[in-house]
C-alpha positions as CSV (number, residue, x, y, z in Angstrom):
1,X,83.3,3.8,-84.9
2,X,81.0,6.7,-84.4
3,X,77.7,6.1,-87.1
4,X,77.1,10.2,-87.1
5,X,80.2,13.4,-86.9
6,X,80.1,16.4,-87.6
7,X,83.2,18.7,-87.9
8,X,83.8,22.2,-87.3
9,X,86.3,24.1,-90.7
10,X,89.1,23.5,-88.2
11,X,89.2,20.0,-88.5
12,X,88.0,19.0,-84.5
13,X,85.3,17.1,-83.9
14,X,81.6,19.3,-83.2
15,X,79.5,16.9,-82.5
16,X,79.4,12.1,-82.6
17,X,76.8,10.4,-81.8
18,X,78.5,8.8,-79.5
19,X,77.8,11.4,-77.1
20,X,74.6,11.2,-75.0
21,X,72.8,14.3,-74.6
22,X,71.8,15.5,-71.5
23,X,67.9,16.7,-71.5
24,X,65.0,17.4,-69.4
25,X,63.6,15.0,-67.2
26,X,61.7,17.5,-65.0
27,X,61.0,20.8,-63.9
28,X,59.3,22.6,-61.3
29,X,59.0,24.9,-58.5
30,X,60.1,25.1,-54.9
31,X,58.0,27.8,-52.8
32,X,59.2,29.2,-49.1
33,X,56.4,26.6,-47.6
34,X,58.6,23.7,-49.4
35,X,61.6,24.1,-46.9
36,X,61.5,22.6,-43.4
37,X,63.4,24.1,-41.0
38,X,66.1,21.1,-39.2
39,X,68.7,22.0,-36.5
40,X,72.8,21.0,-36.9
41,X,74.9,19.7,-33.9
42,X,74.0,20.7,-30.5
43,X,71.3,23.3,-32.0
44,X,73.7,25.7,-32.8
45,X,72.5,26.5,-36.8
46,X,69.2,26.5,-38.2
47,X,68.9,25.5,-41.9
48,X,66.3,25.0,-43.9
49,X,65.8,22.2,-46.4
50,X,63.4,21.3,-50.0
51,X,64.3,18.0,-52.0
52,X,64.1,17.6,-55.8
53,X,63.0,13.9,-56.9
54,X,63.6,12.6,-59.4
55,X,60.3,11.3,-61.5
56,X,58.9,8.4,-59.0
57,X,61.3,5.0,-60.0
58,X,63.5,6.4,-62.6
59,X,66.3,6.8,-60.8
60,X,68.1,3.7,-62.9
61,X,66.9,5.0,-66.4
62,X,68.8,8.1,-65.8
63,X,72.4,8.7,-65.6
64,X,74.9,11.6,-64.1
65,X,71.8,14.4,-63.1
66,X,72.4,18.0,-62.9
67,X,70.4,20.6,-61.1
68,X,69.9,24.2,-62.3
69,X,68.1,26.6,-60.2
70,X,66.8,30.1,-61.1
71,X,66.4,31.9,-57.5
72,X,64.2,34.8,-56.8
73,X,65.6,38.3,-57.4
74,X,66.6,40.6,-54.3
75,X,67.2,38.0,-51.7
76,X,71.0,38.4,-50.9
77,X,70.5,35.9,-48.2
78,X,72.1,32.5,-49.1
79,X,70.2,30.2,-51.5
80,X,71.8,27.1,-52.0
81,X,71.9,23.5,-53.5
82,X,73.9,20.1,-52.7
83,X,74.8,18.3,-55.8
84,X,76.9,15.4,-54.9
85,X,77.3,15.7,-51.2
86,X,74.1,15.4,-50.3
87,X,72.9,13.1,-53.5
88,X,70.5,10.3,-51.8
89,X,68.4,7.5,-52.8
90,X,65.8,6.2,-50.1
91,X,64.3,3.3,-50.1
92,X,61.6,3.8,-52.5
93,X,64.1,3.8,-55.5
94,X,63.8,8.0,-55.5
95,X,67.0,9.9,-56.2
96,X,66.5,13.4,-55.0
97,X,69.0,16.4,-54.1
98,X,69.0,18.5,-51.4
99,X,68.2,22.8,-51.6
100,X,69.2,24.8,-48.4
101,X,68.8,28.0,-47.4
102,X,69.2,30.1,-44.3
103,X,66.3,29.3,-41.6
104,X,64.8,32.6,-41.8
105,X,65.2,33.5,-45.3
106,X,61.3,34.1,-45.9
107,X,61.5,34.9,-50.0
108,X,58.1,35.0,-51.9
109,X,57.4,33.9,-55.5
110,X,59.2,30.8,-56.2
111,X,62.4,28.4,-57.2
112,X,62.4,27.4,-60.5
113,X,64.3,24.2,-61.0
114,X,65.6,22.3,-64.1
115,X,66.5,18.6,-63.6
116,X,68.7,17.0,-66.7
117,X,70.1,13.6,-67.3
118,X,71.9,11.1,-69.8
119,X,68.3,9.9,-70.6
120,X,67.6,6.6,-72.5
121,X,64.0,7.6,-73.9
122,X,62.3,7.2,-76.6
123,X,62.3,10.2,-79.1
124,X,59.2,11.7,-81.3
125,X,58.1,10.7,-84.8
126,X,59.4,13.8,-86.4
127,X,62.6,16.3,-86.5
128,X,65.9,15.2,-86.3
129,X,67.4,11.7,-84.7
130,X,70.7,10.5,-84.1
131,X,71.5,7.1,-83.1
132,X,74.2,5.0,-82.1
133,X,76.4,2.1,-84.1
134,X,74.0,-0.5,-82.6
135,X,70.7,0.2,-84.5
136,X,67.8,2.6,-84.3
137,X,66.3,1.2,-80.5
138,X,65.2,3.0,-77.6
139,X,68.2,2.3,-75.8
140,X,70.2,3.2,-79.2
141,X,69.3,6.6,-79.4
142,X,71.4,9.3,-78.6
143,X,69.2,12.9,-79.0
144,X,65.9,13.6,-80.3
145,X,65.6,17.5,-81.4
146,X,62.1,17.6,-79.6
147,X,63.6,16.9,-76.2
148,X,64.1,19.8,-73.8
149,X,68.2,19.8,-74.6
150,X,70.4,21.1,-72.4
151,X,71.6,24.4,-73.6
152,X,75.3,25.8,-71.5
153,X,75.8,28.9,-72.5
154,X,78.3,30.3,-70.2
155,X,80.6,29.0,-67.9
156,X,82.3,31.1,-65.0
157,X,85.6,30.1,-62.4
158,X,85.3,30.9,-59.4
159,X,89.0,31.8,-57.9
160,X,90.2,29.8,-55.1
161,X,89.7,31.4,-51.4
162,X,87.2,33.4,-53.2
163,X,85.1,34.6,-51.4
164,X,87.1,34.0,-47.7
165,X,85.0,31.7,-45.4
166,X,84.9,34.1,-43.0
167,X,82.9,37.0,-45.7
168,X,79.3,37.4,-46.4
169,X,79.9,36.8,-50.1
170,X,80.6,38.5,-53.4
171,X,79.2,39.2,-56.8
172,X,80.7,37.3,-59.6
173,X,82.3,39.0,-62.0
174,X,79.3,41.8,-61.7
175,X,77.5,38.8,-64.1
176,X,73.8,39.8,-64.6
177,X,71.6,36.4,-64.7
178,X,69.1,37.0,-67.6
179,X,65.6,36.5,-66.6
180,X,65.2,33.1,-69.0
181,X,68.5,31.8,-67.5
182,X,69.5,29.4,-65.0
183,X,72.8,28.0,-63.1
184,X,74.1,24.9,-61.4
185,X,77.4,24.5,-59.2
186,X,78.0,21.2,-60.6
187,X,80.5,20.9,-57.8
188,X,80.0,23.2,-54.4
189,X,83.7,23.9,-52.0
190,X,83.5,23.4,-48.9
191,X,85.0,25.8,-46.2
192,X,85.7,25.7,-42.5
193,X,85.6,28.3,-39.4
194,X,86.3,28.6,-36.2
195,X,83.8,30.3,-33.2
196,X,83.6,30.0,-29.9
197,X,81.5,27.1,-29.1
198,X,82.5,24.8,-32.2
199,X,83.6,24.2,-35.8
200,X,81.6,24.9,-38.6
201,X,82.0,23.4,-41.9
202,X,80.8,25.6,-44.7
203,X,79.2,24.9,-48.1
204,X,79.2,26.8,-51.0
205,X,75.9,28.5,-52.4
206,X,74.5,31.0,-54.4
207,X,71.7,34.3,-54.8
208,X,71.0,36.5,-57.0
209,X,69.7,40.0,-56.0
210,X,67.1,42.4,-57.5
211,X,69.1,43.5,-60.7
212,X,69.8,40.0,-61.3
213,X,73.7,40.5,-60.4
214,X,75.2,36.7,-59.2
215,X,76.6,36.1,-55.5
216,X,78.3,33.4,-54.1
217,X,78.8,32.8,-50.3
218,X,78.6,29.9,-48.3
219,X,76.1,28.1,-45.5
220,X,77.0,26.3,-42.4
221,X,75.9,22.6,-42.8
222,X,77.3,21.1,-39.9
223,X,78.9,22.3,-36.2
224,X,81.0,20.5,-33.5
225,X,83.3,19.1,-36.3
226,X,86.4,19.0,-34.5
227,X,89.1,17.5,-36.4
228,X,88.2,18.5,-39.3
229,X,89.4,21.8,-39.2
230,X,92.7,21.2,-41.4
231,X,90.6,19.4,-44.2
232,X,87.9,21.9,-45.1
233,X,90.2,24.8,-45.0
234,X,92.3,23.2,-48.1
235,X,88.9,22.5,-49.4
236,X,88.7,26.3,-49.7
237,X,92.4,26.0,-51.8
238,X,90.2,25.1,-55.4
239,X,88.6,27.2,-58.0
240,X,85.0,26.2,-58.3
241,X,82.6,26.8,-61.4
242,X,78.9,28.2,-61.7
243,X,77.6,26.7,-65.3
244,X,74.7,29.5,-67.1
245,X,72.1,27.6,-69.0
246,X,69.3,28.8,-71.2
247,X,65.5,27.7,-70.3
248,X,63.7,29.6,-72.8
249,X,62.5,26.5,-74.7
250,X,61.8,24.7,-71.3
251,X,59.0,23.6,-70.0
252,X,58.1,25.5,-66.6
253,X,56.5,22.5,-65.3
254,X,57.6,18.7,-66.6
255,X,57.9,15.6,-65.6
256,X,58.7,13.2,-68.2
């Protein structure tokens, strides 16, 4: 049994602390110099690639991560991010994930990122506390009002086949990104298309452009992926999601 609830007048539960809050484990920037440009299959795409780390050899203290991004305005080139499709941990115990953009999207200014996680850390000596069942420890406690909490305060659907993976894109729902907001695709669709020289499998990304309106289109990651062909398409057959989050109490630069 739960050792803290709270109820909303309706009887359903608001808040337990049983649930782990996600909060800030670092933040950041990602300049046009950050990306190196690699080649697909056969040459036949260029992409351009910057990793976010997590803090050097913490990648067991944290748990389920989510990336949110805030792009530079008036780029209507795709800008996008990998979340579990290209999720790695080297050899040096560093989880990262992978940002891609177009080859010769040049942008200036700069990427601001968010990283969040289930964090076990320890919490301040003042404000508000909330601990498990199991005792006031490290490992016990479940938010600490001086972390940098994860605040969602909108949450779009994406239609399925929307946009086709043969357009340039489209604006969401004419949604304007405030200027202290960021967003994640928690979980990016995939796509597929056919040219004359090879398949391309297609991953979902997102820009925002000089009014702040919210695109999404999609990037070529891979060509030559014959076979395939059947299996992205009903990729394509799923809504996706774009989660809004508010950074105004974040931290431009962290690392906890």
């Amino acid at each position: 049994m739960a050792f803290f609830e709270t109820y909303f007048d309706n009887g359903k539960l608001q808040y337990s602390s049983d649930f782990r809050a996600y909060s800030l484990i670092k933040s950041g920037q990602i300049y046009n110099s950050d990306f190196a440009v690699f080649y697909g299959d056969s040459g036949q795409q260029k992409l351009a690639m910057a990793v976010v780390g997590y803090p050097t050899g913490k990648w067991t203290t944290y748990k389920n991560p989510i990336l949110f991004i805030r792009p530079p305005r008036g780029y209507l080139g795709v800008i996008t991010y990998m979340t579990e499709h290209y999720h790695i941990r080297n050899t040096t115990g560093l989880d990262s994930f992978s940002l891609f953009k177009w080859f010769n999207l040049n942008y200036s200014g700069s990427i601001q990122y968010y990283l969040f996680a289930q964090a076990k850390k320890a919490g301040s000596n003042y404000g508000l506390q909330i601990f498990d069942g199991n005792g006031t420890a490290t490992n016990n406690l479940m938010l600490d009002s001086t972390w940098g909490l994860l605040s969602i305060t909108n949450a779009i659907t994406l239609p399925a086949y929307t946009p086709a993976v043969d357009q340039n894109g489209y604006y969401v729902n004419n949604f304007t990104l405030g200027t202290q907001q960021a967003i994640c695709l928690p979980r990016p669709r995939t796509g597929h298309i056919t040219t004359q020289s090879a398949n391309h499998k297609l991953h979902e990304g997102i820009w925002v452009d000089s009014s702040g309106k919210l695109g999404v289109g999609y990037v070529p990651i891979d060509s030559s992926d014959s076979g395939a062909g059947a299996l992205y398409r009903e990729a394509n057959n799923t809504e996706g999601s774009i989660l809004i989050c508010e950074t105004a109490h974040l931290p431009s630069n962290y690392s906890i």
